[in-house]
N, C-alpha and C positions, 0 to 999 in steps of 0.2 A: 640673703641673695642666693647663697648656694642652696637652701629648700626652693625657692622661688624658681632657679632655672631647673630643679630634677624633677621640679612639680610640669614646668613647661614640657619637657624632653620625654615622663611620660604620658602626657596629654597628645604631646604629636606623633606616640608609637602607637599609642589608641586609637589616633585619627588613622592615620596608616594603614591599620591591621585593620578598621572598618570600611576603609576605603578600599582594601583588596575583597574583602569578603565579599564585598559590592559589585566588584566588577567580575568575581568568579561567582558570584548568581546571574549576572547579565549574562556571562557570556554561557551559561548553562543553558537558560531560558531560552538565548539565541539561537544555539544548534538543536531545542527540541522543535522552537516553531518554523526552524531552517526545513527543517528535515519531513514536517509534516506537510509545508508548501510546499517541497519537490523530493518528494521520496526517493529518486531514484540518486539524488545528490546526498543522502541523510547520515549513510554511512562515516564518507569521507569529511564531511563537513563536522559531523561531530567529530571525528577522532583529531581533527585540527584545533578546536577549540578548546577540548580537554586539554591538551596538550599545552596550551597557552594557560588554561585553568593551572597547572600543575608549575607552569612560569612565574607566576603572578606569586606564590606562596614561596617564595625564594629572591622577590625584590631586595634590594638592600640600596641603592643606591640612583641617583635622577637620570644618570645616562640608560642604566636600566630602565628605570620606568620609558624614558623616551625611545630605546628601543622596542622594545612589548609596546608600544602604542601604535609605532610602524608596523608592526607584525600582524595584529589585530586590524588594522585597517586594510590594511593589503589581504588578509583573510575573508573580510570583510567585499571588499571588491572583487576577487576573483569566483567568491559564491554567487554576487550577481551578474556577475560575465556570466559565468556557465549557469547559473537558473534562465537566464534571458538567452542564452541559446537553447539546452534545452524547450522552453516555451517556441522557438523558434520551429526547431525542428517539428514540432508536433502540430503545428498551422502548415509548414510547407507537407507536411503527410497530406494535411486535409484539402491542403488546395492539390494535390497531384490526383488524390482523387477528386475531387469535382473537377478539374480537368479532364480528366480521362472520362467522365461519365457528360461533358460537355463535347470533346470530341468526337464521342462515340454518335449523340443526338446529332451532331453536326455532317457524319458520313451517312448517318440514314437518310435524313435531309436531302444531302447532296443526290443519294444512289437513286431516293425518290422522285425529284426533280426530272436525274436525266432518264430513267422508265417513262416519263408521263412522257416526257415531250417524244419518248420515240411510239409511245401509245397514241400520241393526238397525230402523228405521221400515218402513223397506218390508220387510223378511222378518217382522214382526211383526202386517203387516199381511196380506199374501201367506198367514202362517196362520191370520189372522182369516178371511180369503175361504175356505179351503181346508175349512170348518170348515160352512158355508154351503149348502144343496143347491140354491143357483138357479141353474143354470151359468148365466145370462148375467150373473148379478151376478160367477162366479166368474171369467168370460171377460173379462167390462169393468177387473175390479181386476188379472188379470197385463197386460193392456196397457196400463192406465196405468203399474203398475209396471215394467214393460220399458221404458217412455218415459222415465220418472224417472230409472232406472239408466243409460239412454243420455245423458241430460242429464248426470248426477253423472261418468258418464267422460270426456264435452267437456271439460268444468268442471277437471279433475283435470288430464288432458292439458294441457289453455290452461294450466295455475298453476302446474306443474312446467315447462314448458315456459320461461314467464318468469321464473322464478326460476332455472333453469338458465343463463336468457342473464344474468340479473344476477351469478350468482358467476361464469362465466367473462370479463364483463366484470371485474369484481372481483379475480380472482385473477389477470387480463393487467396487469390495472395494478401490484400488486403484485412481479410475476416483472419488469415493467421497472424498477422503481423498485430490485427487488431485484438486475440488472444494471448500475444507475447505481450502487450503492455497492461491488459487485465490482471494475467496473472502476477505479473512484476506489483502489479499497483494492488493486488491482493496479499502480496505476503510481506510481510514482517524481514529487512533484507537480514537485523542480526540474530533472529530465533524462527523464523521460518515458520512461526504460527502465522495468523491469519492478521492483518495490518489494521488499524483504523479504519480508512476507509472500507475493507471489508466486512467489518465486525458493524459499521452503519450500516449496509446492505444488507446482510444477513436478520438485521433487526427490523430493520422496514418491509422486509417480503415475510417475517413471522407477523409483523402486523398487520400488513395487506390480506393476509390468509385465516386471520383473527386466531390464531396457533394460541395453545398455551406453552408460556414459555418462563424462566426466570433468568434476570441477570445478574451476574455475580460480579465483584469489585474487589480483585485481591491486591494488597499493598506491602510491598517489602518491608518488613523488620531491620531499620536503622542499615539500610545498603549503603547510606551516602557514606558510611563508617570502611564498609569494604576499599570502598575505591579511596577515601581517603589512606588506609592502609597501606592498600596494598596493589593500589593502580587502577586505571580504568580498563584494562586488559584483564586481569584478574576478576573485575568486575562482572564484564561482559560473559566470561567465563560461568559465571556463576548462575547468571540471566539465562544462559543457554542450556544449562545443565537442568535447571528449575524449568525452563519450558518443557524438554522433553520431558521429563517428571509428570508437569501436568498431562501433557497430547496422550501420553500412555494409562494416566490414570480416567480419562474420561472416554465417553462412550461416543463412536464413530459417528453417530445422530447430532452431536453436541460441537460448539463454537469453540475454538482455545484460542486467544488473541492475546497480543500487546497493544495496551491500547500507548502506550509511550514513558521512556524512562526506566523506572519499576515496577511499574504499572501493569497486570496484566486482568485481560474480561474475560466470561465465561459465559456462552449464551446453552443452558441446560434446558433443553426441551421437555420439561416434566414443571407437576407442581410445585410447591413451595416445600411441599415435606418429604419428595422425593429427590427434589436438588437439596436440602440440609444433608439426608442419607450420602448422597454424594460427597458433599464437603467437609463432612465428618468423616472422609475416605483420604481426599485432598490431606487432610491437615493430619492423620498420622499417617498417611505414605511418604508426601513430598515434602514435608515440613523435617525438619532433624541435620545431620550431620553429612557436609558436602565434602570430597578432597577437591580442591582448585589444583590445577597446577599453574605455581608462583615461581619464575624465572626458571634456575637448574633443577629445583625441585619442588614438591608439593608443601598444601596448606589444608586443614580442616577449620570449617567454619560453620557455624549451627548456621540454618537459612529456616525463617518462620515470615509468616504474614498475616496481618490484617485483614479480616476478609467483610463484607457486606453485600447480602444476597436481597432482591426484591423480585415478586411474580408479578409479572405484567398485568393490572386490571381491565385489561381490553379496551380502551379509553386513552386512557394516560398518551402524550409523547415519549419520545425516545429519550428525550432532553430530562422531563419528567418523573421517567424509570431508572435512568442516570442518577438526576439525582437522591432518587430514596435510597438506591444500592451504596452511594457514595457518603449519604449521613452514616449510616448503617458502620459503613469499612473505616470511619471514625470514632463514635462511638467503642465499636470492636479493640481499634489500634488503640485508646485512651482507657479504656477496661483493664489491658494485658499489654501492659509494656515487656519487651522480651530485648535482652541486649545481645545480640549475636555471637560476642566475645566474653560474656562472663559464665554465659549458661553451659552448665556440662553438656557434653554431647554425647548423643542418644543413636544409637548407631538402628537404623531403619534396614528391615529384612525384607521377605519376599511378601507382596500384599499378596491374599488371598483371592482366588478370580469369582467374580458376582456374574449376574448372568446380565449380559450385555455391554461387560467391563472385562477387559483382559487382564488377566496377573500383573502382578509388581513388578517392580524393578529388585535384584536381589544385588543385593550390598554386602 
């Protein structure tokens, strides 16, 4: 009986410990697709969820678990309060402008309107006079009428004139308002490279343009290991340090993205043998021995990645080029397993400057 209950008791620390791992992949997966449906929420949404991830591995008891399941729900609902406002706000932009460009139709309308009818007054008049045999009655009525007309085209000029400087003042405000949320929605809020949705764009106007291009697929070496370490702060840390790495190591022509996670892309405008030259540049500059800083003080930690490059055959989709680049960055990651914390580390100098590539980072 007593094997039989310690057989039970570790049967339900298994279930347990699979039933957290399960709801800290859920709630992973959560704030990566959170955050790719409304960027501008991505940040804070993840750091909430992590946070809850970093909960979940310290249960020990049912009131716990039924607290963390409050917490996640109410996480849960306040991300779709503010996404569904967000969405909100971004329809009432669009209706103020079609308002405003509704109005605007509607004052010309009206300005046109009351011109006509003071136009069919004077030609109704003009044929009163015409009708008349006293020339000087007929002479006094086109000159007044010719002064009236001369009046009505002031009048017309001056109205359209300020109403013209009002919708271009109107439509300036808009077109920058409408470049604050491009650029927001181009960049990457935790590494300031270039987001998702901008690294799709950039790929679709190199293929509208039939450009030769390749894309590259680079994949963090065992990071889930960092942030289990040593936090998702230290993490991000680490993501930030390796972007700039990369933005400096490639040529101002060229794409540096997140595409999400650890994940990052690399849209290199050259062929296939001139983007390897490159990432044989990548991988002894950026690759090697990072200092984090970890709470009061720092950490060294090797950072290496997986990478898989493919050149666009002028054909293919984006979805297509994806994924060749992406068998590629597996294969690559299953060739050369590299373990971030066992590998000694290799302390990386100044790269050498190529010609269209700026110098290294000096360490």
């Amino acid at each position: 009986m007593i094997s039989l209950r310690k057989h039970i008791e570790a049967y339900d620390r298994q279930l347990a410990d699979a039933l957290r791992s399960a709801c800290r992949a859920v709630l992973l997966s959560a704030a990566k697709s959170g955050g790719q449906a409304v960027p501008s929420l991505a940040a804070e949404f993840s750091r909430s969820l992590n946070a809850l991830r970093e909960k979940l591995g310290t249960l020990t008891t049912p009131s716990e678990v039924e607290s963390i399941q409050t917490d996640i729900e109410t996480e849960f609902a306040a991300w779709g309060e503010n996404a569904a406002k967000s969405s909100l706000e971004n329809l009432n932009q669009i209706k103020e402008v079609m308002m405003t460009v509704a109005s605007s139709a509607a004052a010309i309308a009206d300005r046109d309107h009351r011109y006509t009818d003071r136009f069919k007054d004077l030609a109704s008049r003009l044929q009163t006079a015409a009708r008349v045999n006293d020339l000087e009655k007929m002479r006094r009525s086109v000159v007044d009428s010719a002064s009236e007309i001369k009046t009505c085209v002031a009048q017309m000029a001056e109205e359209s004139e300020h109403s013209l400087e009002q919708l271009k003042s109107q439509v300036s405000r808009y077109r920058a308002e409408l470049r604050e949320f491009q650029k927001r929605d181009a960049t990457d809020s935790l590494t300031g490279l270039a987001s998702r949705q901008e690294i799709d764009a950039q790929i679709e106007d190199r293929m509208v343009w039939s450009s030769t291009f390749c894309l590259a697929i680079l994949d963090l070496n065992e990071f889930k290991g960092i942030n289990d370490r040593y936090g998702h702060g230290t993490g991000d840390d680490v993501l930030k340090q390796f972007a700039k790495e990369l933005r400096f190591l490639l040529r101002s022509s060229d794409v540096v993205g997140r595409w999400g996670g650890d994940e990052f892309v690399l849209i290199i405008d050259s062929t296939l043998v001139e983007a390897g030259n490159l990432l044989r540049r990548v991988r002894e500059w950026a690759f090697g021995e990072y200092q984090i800083a970890h709470g009061s003080g720092t950490i060294l930690t090797i950072v290496t990645a997986a990478i898989g490059v493919a050149e666009w055959d002028g054909k293919e989709s984006a979805r297509d080029l994806f994924n060749r680049a992406d068998q590629l960055m597996y294969v690559d990651k299953r060739s050369a397993p590299v373990s971030n914390f066992s590998r000694s580390a290799r302390s990386r100098g100044s790269a050498p400057a190529l010609e269209g590539v700026g110098a290294g980072p000096s360490r």
